[in-house]
mmCIF file of the C-alpha atoms, coordinates in Angstrom:
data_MODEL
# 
_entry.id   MODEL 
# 
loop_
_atom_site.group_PDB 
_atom_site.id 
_atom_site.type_symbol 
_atom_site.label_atom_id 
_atom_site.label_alt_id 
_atom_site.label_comp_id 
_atom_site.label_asym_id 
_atom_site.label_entity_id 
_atom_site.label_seq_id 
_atom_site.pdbx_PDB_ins_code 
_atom_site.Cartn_x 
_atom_site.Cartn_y 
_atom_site.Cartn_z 
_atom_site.occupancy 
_atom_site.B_iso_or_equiv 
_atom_site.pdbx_formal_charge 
_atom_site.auth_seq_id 
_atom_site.auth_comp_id 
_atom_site.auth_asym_id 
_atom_site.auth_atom_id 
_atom_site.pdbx_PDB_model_num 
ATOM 1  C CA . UNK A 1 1  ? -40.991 16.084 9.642  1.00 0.00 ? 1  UNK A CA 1 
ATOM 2  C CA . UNK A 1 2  ? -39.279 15.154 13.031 1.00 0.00 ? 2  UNK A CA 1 
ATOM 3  C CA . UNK A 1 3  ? -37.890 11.827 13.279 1.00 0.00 ? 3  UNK A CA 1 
ATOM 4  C CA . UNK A 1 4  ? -40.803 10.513 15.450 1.00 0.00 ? 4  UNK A CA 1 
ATOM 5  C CA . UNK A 1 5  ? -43.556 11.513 13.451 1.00 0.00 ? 5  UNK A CA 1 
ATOM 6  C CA . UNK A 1 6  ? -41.608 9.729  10.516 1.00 0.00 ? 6  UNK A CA 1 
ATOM 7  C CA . UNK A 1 7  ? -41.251 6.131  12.943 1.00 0.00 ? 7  UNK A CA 1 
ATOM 8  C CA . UNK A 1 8  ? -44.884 6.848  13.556 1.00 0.00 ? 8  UNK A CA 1 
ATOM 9  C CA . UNK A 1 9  ? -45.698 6.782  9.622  1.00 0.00 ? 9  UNK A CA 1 
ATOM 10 C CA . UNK A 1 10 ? -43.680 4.030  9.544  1.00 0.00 ? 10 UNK A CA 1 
ATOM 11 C CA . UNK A 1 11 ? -45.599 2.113  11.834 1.00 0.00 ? 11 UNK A CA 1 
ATOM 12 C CA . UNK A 1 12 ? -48.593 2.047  10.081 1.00 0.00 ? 12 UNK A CA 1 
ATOM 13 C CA . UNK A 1 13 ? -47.103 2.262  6.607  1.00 0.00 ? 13 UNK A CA 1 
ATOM 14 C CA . UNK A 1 14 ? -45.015 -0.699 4.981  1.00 0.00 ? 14 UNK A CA 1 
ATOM 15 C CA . UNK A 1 15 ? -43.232 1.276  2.575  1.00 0.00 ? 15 UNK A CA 1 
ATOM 16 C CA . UNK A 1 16 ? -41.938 4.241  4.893  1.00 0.00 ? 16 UNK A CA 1 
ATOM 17 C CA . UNK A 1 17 ? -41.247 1.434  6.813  1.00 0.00 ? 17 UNK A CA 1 
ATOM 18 C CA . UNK A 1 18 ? -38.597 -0.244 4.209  1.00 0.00 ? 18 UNK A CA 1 
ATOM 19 C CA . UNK A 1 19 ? -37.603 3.192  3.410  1.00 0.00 ? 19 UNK A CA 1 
ATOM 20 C CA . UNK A 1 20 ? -36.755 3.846  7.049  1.00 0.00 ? 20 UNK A CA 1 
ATOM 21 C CA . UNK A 1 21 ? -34.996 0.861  7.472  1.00 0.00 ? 21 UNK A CA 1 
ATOM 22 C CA . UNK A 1 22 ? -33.100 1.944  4.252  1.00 0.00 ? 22 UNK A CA 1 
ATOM 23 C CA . UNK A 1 23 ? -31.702 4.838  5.303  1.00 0.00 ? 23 UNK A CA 1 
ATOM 24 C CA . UNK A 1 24 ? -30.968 3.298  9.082  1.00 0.00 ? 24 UNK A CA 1 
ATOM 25 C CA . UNK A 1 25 ? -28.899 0.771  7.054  1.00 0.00 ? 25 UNK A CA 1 
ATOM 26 C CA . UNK A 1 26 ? -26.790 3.045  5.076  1.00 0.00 ? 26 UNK A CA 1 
ATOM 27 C CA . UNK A 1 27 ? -26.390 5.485  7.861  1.00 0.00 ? 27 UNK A CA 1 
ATOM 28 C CA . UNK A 1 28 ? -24.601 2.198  9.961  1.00 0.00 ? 28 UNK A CA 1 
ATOM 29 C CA . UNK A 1 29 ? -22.583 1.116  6.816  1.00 0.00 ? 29 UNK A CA 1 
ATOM 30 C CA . UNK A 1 30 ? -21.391 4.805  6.395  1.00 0.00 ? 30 UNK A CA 1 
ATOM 31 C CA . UNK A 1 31 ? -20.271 5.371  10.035 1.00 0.00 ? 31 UNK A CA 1 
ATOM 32 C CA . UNK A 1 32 ? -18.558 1.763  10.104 1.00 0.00 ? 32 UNK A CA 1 
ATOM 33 C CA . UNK A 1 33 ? -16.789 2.757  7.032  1.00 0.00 ? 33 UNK A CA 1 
ATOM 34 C CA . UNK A 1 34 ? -15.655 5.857  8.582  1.00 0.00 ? 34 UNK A CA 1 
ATOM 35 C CA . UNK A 1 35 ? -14.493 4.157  12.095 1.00 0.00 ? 35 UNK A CA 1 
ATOM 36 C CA . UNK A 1 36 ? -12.894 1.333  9.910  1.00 0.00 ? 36 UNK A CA 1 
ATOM 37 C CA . UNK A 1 37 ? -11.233 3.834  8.220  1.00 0.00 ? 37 UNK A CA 1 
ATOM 38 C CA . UNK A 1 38 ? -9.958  6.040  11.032 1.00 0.00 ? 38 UNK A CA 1 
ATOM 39 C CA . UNK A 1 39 ? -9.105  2.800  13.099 1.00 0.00 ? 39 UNK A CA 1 
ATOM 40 C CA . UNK A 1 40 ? -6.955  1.160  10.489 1.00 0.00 ? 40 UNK A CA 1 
ATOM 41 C CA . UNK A 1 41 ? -5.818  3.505  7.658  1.00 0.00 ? 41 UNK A CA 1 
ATOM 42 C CA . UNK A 1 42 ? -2.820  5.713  7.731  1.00 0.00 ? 42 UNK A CA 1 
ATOM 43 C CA . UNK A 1 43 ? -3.118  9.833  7.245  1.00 0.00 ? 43 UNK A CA 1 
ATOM 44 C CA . UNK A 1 44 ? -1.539  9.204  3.861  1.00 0.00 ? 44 UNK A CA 1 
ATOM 45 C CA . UNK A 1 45 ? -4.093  6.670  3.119  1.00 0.00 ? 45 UNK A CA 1 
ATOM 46 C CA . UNK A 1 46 ? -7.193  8.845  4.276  1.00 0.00 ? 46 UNK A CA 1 
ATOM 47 C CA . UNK A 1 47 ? -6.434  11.306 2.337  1.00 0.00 ? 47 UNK A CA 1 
ATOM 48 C CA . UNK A 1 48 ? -6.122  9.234  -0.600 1.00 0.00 ? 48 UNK A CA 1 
ATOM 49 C CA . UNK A 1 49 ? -9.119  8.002  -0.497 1.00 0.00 ? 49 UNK A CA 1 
ATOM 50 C CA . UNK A 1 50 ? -10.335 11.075 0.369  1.00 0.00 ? 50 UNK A CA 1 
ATOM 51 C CA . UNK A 1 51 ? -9.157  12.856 -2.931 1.00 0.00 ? 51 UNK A CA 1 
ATOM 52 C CA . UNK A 1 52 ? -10.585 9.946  -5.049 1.00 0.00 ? 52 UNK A CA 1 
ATOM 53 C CA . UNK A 1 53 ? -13.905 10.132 -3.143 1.00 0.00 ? 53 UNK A CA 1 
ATOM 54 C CA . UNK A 1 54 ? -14.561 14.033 -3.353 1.00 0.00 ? 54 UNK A CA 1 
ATOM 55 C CA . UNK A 1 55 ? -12.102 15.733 -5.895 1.00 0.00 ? 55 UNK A CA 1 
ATOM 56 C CA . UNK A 1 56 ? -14.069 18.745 -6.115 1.00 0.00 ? 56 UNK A CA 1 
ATOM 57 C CA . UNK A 1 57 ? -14.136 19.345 -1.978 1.00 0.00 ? 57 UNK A CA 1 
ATOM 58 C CA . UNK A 1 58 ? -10.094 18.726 -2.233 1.00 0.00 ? 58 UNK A CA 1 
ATOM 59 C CA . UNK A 1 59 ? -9.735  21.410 -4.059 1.00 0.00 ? 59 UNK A CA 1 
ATOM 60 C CA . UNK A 1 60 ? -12.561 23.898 -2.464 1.00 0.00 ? 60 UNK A CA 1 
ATOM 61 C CA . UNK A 1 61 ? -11.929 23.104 0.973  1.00 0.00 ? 61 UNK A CA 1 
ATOM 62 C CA . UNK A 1 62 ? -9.676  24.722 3.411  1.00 0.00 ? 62 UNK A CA 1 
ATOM 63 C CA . UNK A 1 63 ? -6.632  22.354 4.881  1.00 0.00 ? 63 UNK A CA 1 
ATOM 64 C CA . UNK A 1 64 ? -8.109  22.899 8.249  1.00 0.00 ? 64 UNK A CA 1 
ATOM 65 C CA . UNK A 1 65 ? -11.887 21.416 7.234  1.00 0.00 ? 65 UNK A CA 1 
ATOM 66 C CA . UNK A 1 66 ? -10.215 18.831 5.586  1.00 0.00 ? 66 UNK A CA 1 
ATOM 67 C CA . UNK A 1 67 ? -7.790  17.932 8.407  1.00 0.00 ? 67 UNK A CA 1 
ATOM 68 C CA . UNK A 1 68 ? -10.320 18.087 10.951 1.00 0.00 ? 68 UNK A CA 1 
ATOM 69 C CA . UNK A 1 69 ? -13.008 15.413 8.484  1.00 0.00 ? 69 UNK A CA 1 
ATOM 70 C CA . UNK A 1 70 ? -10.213 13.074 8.242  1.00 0.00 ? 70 UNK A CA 1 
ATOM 71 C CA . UNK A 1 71 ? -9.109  13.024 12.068 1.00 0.00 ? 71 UNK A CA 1 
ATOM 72 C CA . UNK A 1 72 ? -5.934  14.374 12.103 1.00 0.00 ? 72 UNK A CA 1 
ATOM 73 C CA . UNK A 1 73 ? -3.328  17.766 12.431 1.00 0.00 ? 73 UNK A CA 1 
ATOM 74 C CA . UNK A 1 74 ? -3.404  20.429 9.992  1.00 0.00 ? 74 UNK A CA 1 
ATOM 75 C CA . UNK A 1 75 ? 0.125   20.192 9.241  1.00 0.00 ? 75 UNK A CA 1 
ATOM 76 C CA . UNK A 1 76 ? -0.181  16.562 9.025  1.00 0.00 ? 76 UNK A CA 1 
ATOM 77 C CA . UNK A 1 77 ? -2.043  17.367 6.279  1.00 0.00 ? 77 UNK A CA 1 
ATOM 78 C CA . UNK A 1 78 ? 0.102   19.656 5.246  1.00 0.00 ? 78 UNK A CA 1 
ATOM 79 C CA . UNK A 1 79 ? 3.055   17.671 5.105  1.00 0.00 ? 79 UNK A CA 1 
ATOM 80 C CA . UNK A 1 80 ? 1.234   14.967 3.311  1.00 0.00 ? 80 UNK A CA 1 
ATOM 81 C CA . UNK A 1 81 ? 0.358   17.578 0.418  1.00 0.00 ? 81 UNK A CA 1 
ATOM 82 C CA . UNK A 1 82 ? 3.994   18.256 0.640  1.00 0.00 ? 82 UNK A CA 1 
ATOM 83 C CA . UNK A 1 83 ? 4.989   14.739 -0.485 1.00 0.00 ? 83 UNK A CA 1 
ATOM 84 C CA . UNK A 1 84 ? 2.470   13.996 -3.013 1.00 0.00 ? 84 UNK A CA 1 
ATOM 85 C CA . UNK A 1 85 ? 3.445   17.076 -4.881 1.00 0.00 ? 85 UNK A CA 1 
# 
């Protein structure tokens, strides 16, 4: 289902509407978080959370994925590894 179609059932249903608005909500909250984030956390930091947030893609992922997700230079990343271990 496109995303118009979905507004459209929306429209004329009350509780696709509250759904909608749902996910519209968390989708803002999620993208502030991430600006937030990028605007006032350090590398270190990011990757912190990052590791508490999703152990299992810390250790699956490749340094550049990782690197690129949380805004900054592979050996950045690198060098923060470096220091935690």
């Amino acid at each position: 289902m496109s995303y118009l179609e979905f507004k459209r059932l929306a429209e004329t249903n009350t509780a696709i509407a509250m759904l909608l608005c749902k996910i519209l909500e968390s989708s803002l909250i999620l993208s502030q978080e991430k600006a937030d984030s990028w605007r006032y956390e350090t590398a270190r930091e990011r990757y912190d959370r990052f590791i508490r947030e999703y152990p299992d893609a810390a250790k699956r992922a490749s340094v550049n994925h990782i690197s690129s997700y949380l805004l900054m230079t592979p050996e950045t990343l690198s060098r923060i590894r470096a220091s935690i271990a």
